[in-house]
py3Dmol code that shows the C-alpha trace and the ligand (Angstrom):
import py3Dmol

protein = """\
ATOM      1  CA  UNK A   1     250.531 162.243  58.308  1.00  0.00           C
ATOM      2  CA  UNK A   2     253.995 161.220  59.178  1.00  0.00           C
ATOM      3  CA  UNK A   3     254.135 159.172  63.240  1.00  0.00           C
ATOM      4  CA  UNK A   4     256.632 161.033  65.321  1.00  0.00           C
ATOM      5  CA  UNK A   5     259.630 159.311  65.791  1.00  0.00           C
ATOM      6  CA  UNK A   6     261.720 159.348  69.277  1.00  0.00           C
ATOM      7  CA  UNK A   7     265.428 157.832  69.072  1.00  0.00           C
ATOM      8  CA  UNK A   8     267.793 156.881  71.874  1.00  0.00           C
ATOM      9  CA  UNK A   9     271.291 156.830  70.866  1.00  0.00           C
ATOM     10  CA  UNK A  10     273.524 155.048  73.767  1.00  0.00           C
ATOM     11  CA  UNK A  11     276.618 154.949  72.340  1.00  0.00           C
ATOM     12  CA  UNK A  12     279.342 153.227  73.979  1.00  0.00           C
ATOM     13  CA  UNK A  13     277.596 153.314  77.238  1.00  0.00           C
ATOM     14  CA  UNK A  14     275.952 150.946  79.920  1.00  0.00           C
ATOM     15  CA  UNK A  15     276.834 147.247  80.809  1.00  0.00           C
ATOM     16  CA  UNK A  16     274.291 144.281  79.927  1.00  0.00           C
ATOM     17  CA  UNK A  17     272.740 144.906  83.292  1.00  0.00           C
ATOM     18  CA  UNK A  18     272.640 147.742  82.972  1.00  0.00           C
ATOM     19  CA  UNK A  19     271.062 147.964  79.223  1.00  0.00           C
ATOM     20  CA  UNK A  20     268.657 145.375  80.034  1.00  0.00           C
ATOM     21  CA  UNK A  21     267.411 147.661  82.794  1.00  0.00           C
ATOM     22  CA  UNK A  22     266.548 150.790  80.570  1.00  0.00           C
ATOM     23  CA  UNK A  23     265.314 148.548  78.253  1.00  0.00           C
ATOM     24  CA  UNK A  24     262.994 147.118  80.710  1.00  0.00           C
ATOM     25  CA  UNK A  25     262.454 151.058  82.531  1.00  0.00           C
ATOM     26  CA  UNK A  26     261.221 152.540  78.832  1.00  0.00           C
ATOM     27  CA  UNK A  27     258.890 149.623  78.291  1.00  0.00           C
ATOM     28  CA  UNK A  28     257.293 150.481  81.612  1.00  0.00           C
ATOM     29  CA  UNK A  29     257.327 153.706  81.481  1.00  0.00           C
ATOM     30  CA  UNK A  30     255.590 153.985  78.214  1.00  0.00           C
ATOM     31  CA  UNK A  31     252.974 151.351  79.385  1.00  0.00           C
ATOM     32  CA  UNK A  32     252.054 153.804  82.368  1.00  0.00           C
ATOM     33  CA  UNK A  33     252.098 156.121  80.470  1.00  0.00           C
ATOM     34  CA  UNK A  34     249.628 155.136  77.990  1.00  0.00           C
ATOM     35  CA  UNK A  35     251.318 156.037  74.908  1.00  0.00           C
ATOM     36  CA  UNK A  36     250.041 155.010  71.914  1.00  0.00           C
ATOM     37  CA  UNK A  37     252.236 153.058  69.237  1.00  0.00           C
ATOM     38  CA  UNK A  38     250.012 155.090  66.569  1.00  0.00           C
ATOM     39  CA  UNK A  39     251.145 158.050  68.435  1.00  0.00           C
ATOM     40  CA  UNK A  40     254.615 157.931  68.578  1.00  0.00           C
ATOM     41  CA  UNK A  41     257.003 155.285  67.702  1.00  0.00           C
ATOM     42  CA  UNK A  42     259.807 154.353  70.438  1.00  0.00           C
ATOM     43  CA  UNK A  43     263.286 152.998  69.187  1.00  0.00           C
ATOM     44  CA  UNK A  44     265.988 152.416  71.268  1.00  0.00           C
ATOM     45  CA  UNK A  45     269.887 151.825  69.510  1.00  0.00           C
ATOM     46  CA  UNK A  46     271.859 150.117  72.253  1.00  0.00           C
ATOM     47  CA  UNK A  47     275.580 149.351  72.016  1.00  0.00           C
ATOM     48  CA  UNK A  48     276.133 145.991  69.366  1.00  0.00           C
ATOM     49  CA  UNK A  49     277.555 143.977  72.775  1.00  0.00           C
ATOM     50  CA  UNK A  50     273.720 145.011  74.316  1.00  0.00           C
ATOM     51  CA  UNK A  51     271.312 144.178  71.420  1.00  0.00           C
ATOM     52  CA  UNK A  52     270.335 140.638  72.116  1.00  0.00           C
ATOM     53  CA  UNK A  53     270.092 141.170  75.764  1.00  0.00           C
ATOM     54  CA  UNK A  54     267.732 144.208  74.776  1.00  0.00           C
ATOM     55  CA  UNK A  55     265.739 142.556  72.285  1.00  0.00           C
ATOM     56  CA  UNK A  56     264.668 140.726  74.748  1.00  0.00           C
ATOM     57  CA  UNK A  57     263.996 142.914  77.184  1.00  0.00           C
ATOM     58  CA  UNK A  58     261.640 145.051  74.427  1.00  0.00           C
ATOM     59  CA  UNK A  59     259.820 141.856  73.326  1.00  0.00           C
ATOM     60  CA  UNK A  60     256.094 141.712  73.093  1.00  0.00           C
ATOM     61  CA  UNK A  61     256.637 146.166  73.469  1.00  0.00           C
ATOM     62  CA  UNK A  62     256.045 148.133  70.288  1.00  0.00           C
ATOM     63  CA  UNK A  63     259.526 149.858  71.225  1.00  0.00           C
ATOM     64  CA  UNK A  64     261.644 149.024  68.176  1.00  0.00           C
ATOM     65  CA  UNK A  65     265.916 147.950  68.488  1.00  0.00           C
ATOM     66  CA  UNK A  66     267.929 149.967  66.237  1.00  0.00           C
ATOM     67  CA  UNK A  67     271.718 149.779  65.990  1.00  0.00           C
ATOM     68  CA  UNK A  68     274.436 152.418  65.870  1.00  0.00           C
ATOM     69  CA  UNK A  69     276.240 151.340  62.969  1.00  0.00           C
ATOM     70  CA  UNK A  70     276.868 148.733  60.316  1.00  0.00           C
ATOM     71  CA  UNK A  71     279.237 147.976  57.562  1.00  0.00           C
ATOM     72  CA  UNK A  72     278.704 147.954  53.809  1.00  0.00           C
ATOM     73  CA  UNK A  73     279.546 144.003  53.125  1.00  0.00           C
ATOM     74  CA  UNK A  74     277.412 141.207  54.216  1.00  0.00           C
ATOM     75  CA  UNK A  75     280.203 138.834  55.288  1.00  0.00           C
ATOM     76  CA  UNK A  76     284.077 137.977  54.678  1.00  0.00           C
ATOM     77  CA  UNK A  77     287.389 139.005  56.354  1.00  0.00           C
ATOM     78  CA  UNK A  78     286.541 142.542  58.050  1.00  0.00           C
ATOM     79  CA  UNK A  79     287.623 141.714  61.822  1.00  0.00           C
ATOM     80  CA  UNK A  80     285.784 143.776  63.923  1.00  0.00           C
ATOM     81  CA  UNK A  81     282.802 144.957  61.781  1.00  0.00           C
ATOM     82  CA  UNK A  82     279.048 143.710  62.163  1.00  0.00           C
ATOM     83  CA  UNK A  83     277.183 143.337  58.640  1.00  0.00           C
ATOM     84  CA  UNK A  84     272.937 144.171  57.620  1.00  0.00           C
ATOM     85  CA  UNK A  85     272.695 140.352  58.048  1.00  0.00           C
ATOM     86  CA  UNK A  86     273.663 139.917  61.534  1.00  0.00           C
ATOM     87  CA  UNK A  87     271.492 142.988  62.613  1.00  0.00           C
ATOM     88  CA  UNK A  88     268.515 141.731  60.875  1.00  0.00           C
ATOM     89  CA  UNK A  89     269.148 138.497  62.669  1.00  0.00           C
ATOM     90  CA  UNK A  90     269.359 140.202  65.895  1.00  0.00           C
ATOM     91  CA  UNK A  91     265.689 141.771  65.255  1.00  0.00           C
ATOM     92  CA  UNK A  92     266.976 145.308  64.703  1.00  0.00           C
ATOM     93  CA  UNK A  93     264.407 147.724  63.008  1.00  0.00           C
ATOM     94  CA  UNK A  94     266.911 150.339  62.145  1.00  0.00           C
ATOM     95  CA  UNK A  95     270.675 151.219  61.917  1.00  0.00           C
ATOM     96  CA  UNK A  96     271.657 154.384  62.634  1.00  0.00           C
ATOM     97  CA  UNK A  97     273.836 155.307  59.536  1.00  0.00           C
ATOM     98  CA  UNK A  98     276.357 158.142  59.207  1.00  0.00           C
ATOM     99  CA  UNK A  99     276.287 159.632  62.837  1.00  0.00           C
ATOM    100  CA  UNK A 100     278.560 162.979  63.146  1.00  0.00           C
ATOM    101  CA  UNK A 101     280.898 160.950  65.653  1.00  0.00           C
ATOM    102  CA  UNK A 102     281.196 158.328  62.570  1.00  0.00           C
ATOM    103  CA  UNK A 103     282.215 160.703  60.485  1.00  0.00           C
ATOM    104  CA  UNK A 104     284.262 163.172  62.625  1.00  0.00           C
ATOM    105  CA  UNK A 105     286.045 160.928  65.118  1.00  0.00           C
ATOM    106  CA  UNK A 106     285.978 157.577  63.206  1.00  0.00           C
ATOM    107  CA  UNK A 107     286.531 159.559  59.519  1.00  0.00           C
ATOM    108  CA  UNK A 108     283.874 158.342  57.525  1.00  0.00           C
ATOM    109  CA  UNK A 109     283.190 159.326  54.151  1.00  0.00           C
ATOM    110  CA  UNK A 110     279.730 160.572  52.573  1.00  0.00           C
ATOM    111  CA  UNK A 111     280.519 157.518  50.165  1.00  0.00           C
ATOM    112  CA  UNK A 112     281.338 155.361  53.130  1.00  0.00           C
ATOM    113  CA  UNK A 113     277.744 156.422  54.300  1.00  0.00           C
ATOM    114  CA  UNK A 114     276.214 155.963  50.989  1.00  0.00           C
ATOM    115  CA  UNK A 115     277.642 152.021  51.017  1.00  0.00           C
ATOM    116  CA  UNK A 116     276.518 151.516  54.481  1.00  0.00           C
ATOM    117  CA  UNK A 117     273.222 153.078  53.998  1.00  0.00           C
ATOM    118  CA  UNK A 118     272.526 150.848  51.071  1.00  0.00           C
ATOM    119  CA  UNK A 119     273.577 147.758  53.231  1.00  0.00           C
ATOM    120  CA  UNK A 120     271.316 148.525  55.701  1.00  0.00           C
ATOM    121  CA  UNK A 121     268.364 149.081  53.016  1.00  0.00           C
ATOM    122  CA  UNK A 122     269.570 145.377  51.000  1.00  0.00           C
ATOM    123  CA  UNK A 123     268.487 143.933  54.970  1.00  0.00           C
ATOM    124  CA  UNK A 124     265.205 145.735  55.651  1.00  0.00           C
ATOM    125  CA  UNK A 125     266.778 148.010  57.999  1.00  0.00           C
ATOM    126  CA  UNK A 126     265.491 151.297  58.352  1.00  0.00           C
ATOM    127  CA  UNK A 127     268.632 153.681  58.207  1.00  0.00           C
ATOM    128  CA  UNK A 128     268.457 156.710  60.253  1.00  0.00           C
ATOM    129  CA  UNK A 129     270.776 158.692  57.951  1.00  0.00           C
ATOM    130  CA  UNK A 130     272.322 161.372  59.935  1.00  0.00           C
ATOM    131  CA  UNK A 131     273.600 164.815  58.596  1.00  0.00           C
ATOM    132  CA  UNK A 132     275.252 167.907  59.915  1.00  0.00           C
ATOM    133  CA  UNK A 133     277.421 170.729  59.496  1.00  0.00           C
ATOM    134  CA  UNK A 134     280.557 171.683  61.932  1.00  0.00           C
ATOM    135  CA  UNK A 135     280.749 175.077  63.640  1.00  0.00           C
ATOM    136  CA  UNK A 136     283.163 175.937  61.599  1.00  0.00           C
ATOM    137  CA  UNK A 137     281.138 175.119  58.055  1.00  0.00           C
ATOM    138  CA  UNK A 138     278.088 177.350  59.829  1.00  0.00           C
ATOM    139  CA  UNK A 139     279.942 180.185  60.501  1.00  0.00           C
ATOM    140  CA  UNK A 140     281.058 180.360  56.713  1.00  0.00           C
ATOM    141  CA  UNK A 141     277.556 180.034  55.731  1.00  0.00           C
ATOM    142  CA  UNK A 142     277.859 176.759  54.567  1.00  0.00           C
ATOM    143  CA  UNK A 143     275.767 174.646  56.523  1.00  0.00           C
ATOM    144  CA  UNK A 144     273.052 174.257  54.085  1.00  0.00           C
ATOM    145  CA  UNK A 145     275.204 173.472  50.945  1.00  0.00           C
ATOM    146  CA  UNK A 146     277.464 170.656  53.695  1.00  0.00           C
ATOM    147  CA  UNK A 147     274.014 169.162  54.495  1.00  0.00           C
ATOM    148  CA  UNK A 148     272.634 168.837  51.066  1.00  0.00           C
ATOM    149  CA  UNK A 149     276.254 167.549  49.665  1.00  0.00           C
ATOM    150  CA  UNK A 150     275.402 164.649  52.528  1.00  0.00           C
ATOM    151  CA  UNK A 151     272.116 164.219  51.754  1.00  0.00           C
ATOM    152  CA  UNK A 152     272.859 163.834  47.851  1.00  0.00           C
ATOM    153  CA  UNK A 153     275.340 161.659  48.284  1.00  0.00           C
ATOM    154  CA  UNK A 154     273.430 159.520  50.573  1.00  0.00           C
ATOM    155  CA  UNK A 155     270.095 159.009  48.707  1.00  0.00           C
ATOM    156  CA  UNK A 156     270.610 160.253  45.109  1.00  0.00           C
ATOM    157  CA  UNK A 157     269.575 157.132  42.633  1.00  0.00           C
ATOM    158  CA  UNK A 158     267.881 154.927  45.100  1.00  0.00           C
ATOM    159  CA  UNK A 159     264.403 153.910  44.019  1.00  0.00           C
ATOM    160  CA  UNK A 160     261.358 155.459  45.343  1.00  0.00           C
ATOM    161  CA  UNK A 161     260.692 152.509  48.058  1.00  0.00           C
ATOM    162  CA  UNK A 162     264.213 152.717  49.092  1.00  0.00           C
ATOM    163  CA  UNK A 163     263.996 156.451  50.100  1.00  0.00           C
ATOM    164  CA  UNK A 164     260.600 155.866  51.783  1.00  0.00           C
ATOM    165  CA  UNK A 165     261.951 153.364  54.259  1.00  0.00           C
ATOM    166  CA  UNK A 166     264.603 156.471  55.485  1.00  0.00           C
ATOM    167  CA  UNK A 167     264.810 158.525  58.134  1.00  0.00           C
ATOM    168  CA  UNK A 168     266.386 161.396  58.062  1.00  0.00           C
ATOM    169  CA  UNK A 169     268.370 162.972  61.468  1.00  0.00           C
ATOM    170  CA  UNK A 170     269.621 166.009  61.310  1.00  0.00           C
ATOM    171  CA  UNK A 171     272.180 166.720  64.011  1.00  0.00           C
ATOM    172  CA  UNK A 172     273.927 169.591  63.447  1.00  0.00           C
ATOM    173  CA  UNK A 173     277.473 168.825  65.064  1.00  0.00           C
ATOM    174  CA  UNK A 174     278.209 171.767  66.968  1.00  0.00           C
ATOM    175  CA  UNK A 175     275.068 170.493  68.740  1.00  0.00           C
ATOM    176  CA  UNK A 176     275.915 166.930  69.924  1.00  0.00           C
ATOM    177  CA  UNK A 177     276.878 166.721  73.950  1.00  0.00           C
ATOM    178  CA  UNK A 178     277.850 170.008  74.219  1.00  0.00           C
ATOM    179  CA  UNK A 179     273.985 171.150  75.841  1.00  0.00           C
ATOM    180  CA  UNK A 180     273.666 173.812  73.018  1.00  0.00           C
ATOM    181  CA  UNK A 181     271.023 173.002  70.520  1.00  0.00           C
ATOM    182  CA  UNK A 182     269.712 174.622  67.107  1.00  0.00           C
ATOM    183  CA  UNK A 183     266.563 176.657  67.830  1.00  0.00           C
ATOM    184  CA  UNK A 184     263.376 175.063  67.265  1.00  0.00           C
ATOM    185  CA  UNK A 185     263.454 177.728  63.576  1.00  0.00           C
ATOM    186  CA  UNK A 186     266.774 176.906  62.564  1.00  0.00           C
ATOM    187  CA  UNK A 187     265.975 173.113  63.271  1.00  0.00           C
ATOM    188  CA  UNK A 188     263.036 173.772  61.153  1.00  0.00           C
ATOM    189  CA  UNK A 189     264.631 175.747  58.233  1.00  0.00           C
ATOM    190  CA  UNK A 190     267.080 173.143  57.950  1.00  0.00           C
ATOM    191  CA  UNK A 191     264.320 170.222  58.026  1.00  0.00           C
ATOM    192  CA  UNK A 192     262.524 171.911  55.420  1.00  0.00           C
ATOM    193  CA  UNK A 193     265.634 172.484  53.501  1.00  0.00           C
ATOM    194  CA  UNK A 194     266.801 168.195  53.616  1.00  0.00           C
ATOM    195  CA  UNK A 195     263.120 167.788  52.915  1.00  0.00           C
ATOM    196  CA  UNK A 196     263.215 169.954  49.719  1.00  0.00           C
ATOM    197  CA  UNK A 197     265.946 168.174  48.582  1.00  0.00           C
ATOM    198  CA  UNK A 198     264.200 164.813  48.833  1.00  0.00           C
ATOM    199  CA  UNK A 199     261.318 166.221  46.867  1.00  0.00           C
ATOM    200  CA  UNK A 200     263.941 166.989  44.344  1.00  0.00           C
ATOM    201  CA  UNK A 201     265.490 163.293  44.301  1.00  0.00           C
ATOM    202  CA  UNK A 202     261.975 161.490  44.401  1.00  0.00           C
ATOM    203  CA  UNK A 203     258.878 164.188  44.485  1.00  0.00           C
ATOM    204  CA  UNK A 204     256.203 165.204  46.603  1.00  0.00           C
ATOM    205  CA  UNK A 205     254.603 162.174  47.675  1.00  0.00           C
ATOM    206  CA  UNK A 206     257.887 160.476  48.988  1.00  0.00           C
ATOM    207  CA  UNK A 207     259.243 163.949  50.478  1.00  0.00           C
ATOM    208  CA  UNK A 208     255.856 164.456  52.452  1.00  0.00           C
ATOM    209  CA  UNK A 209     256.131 160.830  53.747  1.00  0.00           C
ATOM    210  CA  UNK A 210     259.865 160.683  54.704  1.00  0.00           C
ATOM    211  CA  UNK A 211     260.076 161.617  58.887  1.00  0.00           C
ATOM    212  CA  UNK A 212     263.105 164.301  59.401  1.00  0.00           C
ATOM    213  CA  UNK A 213     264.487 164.152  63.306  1.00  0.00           C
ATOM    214  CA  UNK A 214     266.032 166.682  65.103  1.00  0.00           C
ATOM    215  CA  UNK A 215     269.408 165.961  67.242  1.00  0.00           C
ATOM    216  CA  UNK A 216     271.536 167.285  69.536  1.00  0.00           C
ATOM    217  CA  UNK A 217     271.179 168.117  73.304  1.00  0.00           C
ATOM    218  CA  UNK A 218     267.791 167.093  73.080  1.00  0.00           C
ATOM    219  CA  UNK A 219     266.123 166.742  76.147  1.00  0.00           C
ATOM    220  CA  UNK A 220     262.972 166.532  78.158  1.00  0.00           C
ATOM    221  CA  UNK A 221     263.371 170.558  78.653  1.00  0.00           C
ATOM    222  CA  UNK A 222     263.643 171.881  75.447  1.00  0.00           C
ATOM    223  CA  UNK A 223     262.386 168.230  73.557  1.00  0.00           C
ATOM    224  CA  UNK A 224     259.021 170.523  72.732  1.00  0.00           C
ATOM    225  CA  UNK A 225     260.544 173.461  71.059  1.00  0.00           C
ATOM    226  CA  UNK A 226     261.714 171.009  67.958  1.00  0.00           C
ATOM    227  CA  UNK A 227     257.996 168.951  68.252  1.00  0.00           C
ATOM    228  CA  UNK A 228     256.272 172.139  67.414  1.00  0.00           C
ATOM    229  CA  UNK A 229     258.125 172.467  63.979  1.00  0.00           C
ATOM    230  CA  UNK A 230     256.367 171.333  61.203  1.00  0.00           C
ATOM    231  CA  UNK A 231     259.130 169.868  59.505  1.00  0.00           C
ATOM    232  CA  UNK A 232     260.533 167.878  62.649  1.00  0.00           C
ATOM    233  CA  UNK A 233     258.964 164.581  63.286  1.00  0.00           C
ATOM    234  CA  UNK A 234     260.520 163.435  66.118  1.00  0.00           C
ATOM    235  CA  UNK A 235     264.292 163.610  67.726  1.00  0.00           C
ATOM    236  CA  UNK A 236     267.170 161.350  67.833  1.00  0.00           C
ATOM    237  CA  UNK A 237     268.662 161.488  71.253  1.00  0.00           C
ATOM    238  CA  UNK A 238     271.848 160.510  73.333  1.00  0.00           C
ATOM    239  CA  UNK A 239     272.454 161.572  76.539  1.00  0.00           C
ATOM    240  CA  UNK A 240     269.414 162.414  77.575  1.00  0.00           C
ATOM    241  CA  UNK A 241     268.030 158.849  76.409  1.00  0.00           C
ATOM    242  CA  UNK A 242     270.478 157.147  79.169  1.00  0.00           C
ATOM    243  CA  UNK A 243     267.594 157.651  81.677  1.00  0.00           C
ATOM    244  CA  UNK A 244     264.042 156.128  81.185  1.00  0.00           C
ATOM    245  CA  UNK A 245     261.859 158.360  82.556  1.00  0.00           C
ATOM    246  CA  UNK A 246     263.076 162.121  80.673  1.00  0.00           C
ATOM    247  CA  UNK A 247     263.058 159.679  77.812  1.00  0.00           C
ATOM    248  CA  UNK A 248     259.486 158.225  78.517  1.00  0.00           C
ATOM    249  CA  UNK A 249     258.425 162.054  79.809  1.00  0.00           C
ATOM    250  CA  UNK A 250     260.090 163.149  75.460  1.00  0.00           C
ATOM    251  CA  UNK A 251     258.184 160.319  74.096  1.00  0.00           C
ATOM    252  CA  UNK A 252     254.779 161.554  76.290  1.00  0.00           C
ATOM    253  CA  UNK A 253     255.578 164.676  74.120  1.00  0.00           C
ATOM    254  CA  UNK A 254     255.808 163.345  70.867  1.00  0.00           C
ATOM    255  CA  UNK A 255     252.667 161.430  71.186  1.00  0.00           C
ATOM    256  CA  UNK A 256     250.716 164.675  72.123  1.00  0.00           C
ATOM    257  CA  UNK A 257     252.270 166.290  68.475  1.00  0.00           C
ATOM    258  CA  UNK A 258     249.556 166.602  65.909  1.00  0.00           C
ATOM    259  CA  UNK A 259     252.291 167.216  63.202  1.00  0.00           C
ATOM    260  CA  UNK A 260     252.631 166.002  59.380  1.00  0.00           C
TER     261      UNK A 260
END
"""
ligand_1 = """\
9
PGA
P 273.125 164.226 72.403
O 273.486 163.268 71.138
O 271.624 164.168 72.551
O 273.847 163.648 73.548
O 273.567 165.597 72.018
C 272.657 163.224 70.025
C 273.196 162.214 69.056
O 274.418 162.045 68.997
O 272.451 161.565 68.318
"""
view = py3Dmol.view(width=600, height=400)
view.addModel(protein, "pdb")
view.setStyle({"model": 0}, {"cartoon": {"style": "trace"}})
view.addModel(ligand_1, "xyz")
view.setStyle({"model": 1}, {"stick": {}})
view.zoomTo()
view.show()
């Protein structure tokens, strides 16, 4: 049975203070709460200037630091990036690899992905690979064949333990901030569909095992609607994972899911 998985993405929001604070609010909140680490697992990716003061706000929580990004060499001359190494020595869990803003605003590649997302793997990261067509691919009716050309591209000729330390997002990109989400089907269709595909790549055992999120405009309102789907195991969030208690009240939700 696969454990849910809820994901706040901050992007390039909140000061230390103010980082340190959620940080501090979801660890709380969960503890009230009473949710179970075997329940649901909690990650939080803050901004790279927030992760150490984070870390150490989570410490001694099960909620696990995950970054939004990383670049494919371990060190050298590459002003301004942040390598595997130094987010492994910062205690991160997972890197977020491959986000639609990556790719769309920043112009990333699927091979630029597919560098990073073996970086991340070479440092015991867990990538959250993220994949997603544009309104414009889904109303040609290619959304599936975009999402399995990222997928492929991604994962195809990694070993078997590689792909079972990946996570799968998929965030349709029509979806992200704009407060319109994929219906809890669609979501599922299009889990099921990545998940096929990773049964093609490495069989049954790995595809059954390998968690598939749901993102975009998720939120404490409609956060259920995707945790019902049997091919959904969790959501990667952004906005709505800025405040601590709709993110505490999604993760509440997950942990109630008796999916896998
Ligand atoms: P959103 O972002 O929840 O604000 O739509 C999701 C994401 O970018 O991962």
């Amino acid at each position: 049975m696969r454990r849910p998985l809820m994901a706040g993405n901050w992007k390039m929001h909140l000061t230390l203070a103010e980082a340190e604070a959620l940080a501090s609010g979801v660890v709380r909140g969960l503890a009230q709460a009473q949710v179970s680490p075997e329940a649901v697992e909690v990650a939080v990716c803050p901004p790279f200037t927030a992760l150490e003061r984070v870390s150490r706000a989570l410490a001694g929580s099960p909620v696990a630091l995950g970054a939004q990004d990383l670049f494919w060499e371990d060190q050298g001359a590459y002003t301004g990036e942040i390598s595997g190494a130094q987010l492994a020595d910062l205690g991160c869990r997972y890197v977020i690899v491959g986000h639609s803003e990556r790719r769309h605003v920043i112009g990333e590649t699927n091979q630029a992905v597919r560098r990073k997302l073996e970086a991340a793997l070479r440092h015991r990261l867990g990538p959250i690979l993220c994949v997603g067509e544009r309104i414009e691919e889904r109303r040609l009716g290619r959304a599936d064949a975009v999402v399995q050309d990222q997928v492929r591209t991604a994962l195809a000729g990694l070993s078997r333990d590689q792909a079972l330390q990946v996570t799968i997002a998929y965030e349709p990109v029509w979806a992200i901030g704009t407060g319109e989400h994929a219906s809890g089907e669609e979501a599922n269709r299009m889990a099921g569909l990545i998940r096929d595909q990773v049964r093609e790549l490495f069989g049954t055992e790995v595809a059954e095992a390998v968690r598939i999120l749901y993102g975009g405009s998720v939120k404490p309102a409609n956060v259920g609607e995707f945790l019902v789907q049997p091919q959904v195991d969790g959501a990667l969030v952004g906005g709505a994972s800025l405040e601590a208690e709709g993110f505490v009240a999604m993760a509440v939700q997950a942990a109630g899911r008796q999916g896998g």
